[in-house]
C-alpha positions in Angstrom: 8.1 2.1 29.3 4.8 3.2 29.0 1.9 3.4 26.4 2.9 6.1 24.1 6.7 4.7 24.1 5.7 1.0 23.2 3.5 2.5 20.7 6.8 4.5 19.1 9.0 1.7 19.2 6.7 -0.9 18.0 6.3 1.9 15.0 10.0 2.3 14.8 11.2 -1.3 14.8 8.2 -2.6 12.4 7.7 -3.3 9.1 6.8 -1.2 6.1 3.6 -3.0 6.3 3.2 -2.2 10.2 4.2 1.1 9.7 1.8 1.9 7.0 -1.3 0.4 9.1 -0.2 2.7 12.3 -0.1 5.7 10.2 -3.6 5.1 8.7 -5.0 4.5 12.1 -3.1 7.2 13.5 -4.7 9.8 11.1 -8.1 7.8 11.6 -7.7 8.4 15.7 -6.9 12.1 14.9 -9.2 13.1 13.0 -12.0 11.5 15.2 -10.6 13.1 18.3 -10.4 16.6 16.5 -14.0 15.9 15.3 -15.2 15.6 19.0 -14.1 19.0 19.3 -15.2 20.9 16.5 -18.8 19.0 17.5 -19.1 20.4 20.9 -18.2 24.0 19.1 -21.0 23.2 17.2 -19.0 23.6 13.9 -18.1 21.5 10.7 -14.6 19.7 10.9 -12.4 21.9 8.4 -9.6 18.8 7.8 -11.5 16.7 6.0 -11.5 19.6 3.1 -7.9 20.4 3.8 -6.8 16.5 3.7 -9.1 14.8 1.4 -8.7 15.0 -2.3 -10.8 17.7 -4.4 -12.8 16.6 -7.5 -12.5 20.2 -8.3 -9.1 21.1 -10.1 -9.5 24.6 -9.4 -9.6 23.4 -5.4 -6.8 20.9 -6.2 -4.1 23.7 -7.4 -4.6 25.3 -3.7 -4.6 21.9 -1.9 -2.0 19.7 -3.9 -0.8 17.9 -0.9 -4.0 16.1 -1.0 -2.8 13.9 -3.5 -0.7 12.3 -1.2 -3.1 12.9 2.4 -6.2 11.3 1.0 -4.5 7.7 0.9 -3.5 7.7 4.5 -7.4 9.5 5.4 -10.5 8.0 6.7 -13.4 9.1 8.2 -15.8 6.4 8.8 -15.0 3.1 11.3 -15.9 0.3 8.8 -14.0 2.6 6.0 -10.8 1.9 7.4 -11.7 -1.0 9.1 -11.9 -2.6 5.6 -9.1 -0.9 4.2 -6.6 -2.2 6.9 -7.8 -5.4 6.6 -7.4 -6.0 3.5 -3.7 -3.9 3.6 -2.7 -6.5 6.0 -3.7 -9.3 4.8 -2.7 -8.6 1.0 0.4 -6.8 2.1 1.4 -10.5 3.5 1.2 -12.2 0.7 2.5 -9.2 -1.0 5.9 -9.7 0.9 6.2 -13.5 0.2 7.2 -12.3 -3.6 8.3 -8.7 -3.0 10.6 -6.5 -0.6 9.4 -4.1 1.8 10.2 -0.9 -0.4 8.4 -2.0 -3.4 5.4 -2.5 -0.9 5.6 1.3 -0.2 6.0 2.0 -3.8 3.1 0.7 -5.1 0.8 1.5 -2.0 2.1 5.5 -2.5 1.7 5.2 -6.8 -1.3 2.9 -6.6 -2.7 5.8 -4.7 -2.0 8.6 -6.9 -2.9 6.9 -10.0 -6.3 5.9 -8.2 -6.3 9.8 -7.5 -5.5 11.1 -11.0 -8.2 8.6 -12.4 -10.8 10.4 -9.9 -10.1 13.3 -11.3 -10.1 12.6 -14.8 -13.6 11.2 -14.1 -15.1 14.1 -12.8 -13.8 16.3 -14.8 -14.3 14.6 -18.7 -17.9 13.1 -17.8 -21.0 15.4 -18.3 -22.1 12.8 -15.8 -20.6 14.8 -12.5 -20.8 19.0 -13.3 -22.9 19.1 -11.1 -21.2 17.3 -8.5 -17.8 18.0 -9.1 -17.3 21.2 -7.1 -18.7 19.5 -3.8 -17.1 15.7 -4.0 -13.6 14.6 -2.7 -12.2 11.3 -2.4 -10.6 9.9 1.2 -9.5 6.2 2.1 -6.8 3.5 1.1 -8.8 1.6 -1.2 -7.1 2.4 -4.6 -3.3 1.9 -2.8 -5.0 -1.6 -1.3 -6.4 -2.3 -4.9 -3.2 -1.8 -6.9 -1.2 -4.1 -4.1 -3.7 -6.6 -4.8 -3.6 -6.4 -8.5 0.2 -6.5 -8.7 -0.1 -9.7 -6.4 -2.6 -11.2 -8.8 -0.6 -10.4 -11.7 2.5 -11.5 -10.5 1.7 -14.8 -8.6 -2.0 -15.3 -9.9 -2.2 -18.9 -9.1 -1.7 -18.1 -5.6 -4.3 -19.9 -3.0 -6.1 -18.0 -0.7 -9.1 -18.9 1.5 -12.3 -16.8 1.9 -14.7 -17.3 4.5 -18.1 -19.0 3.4 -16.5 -19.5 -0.1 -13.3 -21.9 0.4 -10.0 -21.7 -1.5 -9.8 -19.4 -4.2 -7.5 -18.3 -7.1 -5.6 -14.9 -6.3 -6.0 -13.8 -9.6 -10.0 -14.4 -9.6 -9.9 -12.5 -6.5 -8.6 -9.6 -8.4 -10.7 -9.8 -11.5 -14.0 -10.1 -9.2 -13.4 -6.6 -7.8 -12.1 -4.9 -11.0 -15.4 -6.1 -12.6 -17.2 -5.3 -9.0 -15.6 -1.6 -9.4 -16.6 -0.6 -12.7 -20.2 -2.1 -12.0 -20.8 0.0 -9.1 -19.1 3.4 -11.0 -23.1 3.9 -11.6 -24.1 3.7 -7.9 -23.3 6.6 -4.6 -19.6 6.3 -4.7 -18.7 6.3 -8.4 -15.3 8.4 -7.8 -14.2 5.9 -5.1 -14.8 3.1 -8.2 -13.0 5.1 -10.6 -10.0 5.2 -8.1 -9.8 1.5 -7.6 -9.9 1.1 -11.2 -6.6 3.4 -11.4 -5.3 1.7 -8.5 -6.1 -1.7 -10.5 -4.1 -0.5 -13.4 -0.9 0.9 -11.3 -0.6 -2.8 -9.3 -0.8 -4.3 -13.6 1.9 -1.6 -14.8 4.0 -1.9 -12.0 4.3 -5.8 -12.5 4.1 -6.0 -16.7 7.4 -3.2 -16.3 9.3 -5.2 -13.5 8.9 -8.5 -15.7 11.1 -6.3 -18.2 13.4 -4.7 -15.8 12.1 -1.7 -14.8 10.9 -0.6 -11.3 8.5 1.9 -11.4 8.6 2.3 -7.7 12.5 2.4 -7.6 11.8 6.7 -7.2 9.7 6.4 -4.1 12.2 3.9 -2.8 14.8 6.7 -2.9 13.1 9.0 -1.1 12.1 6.8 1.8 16.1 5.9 1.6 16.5 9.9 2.1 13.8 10.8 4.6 15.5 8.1 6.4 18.6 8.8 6.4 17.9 11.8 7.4 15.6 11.2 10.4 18.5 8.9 12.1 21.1 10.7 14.1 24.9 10.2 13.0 27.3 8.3 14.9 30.5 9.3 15.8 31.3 6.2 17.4 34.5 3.6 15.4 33.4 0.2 15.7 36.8 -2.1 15.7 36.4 -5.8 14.8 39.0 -8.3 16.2 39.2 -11.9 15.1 40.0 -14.1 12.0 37.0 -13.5 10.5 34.8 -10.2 9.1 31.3 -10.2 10.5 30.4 -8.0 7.3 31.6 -10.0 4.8 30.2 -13.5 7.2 26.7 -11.3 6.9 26.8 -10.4 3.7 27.4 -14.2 2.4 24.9 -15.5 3.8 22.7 -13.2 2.9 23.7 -13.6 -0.9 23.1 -17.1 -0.1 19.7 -16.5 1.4 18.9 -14.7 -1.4 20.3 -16.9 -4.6 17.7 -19.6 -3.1 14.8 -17.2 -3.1 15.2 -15.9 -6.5 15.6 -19.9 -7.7 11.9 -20.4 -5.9 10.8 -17.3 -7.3 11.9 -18.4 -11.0 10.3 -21.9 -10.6 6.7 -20.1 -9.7 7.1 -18.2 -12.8 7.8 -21.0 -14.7 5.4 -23.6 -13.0 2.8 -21.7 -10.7 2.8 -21.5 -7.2 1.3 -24.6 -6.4 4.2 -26.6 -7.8 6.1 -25.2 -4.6 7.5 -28.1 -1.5 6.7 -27.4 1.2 10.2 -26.3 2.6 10.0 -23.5 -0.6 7.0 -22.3 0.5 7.9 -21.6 4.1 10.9 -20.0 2.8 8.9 -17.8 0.8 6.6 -16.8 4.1 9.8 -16.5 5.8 11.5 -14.0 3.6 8.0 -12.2 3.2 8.0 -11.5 7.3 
């Protein structure tokens, strides 16, 4: 097997969360590569206008894929070296509490409401006419901000451990970069700030709505279920069991089982906080989240 066929199968038999950190990179490679190109042509790169998101509405209703293509675009190294980071390592955690699907949810809707609030911005505040017909946004950041957020607001007692700083508070984490954002909305990248700040608000939504039985990313869930079954080829093939017992139903059992003793961890957290977790419950947790 070589390079390009470990790469698709590593891809194909990963995680939402490894699938969504290949894709970004993926993008990031491409668009470098076709960069090197255009350079020795001595032209400008045309994707990064036909990818990114335009502050210009008038721009956008030409280009409205890029409401969906600037989440998954980067340009510059410590850009997405940031983003991914924090994707994985926020993603984790994400997991421990919620499936895969609703981590694709809110990373797609955390990214569209960080792009709606970017162009709300610059288009309501005197502050950017003369901007607005020359800026674009690009980058993960607002999707990675509303999966942080979400976290936070779900499990906001959860500890993590920052370098030079020690264990902290999930949910301080979270305010320290909402307060952070809306600081630096006066500074070079004020439309990037506005987008964490919508991405911020998706991540609280999502988890104030699920608390009362609604899922707001229950539609993106369906269409990954399509585009899915679609992609897989159909099987013509009848699989006969023989024996005294049903696999399916031996499967299924267990898994209800696997399940009922999650949901009872899950309930004591809200009830009690994450730190008043056993150890065994928390290693359950970690497994489930994997």
């Amino acid at each position: 097997m070589n390079i390009t066929d470990e790469i698709k199968e590593s891809f194909r038999q990963g995680s939402v969360l490894t699938r969504l950190i290949y894709v970004n990179i993926g993008v990031f490679v491409l668009v470098r590569l076709i960069n090197v190109v255009f350079f020795l042509m001595g032209k400008d790169l045309p994707i990064l206008a036909w990818l990114a998101l335009p502050a210009d509405s008038h721009v956008l209703l030409t280009r409205p894929w890029t409401l969906f293509t600037y989440m998954f675009l980067h340009f510059d190294f410590l850009h997405i070296l940031f983003n991914i980071l924090w994707l994985y390592w926020m993603g984790k955690i994400f997991l421990i509490y919620f499936d895969a699907k609703k981590l694709l949810g809110v990373y797609i809707l955390g990214g569209l409401a960080g792009g709606l609030f970017f162009l709300a911005s610059y288009n309501l505040f005197p502050a950017f006419d003369d901007i607005v017909r020359f800026s674009r946004l690009l980058g993960a950041s607002a999707s990675v901000m509303a999966i942080i957020v979400a976290v936070a607001a779900y499990a906001p007692n959860h500890p993590i451990n920052l370098l030079f700083v020690g264990q902290i508070k999930l949910k301080h984490l979270a305010l320290f970069y909402i307060i952070l954002s809306i600081i630096l909305i006066a500074s070079s990248n004020p439309g990037g700030n506005f987008a964490h700040i919508g991405g911020a608000v998706l991540g609280f939504v999502f988890v104030l709505l699920l608390k009362k039985g609604t899922d707001l990313t229950s539609g993106v869930s369906g269409v990954a279920d399509w585009a899915q079954k679609q992609s897989k080829p159909r099987s013509h093939v009848k699989v006969t069991y023989r024996g005294s017992g049903d696999p399916d139903i031996d499967y299924n059992r267990k898994k209800n089982v696997k399940q009922d003793e999650v949901n009872r961890v899950l309930d004591k957290i809200s009830k009690s906080g994450y730190d008043s977790l056993s150890k065994e419950e928390k290693e359950l947790l970690f497994k489930m989240g994997k």
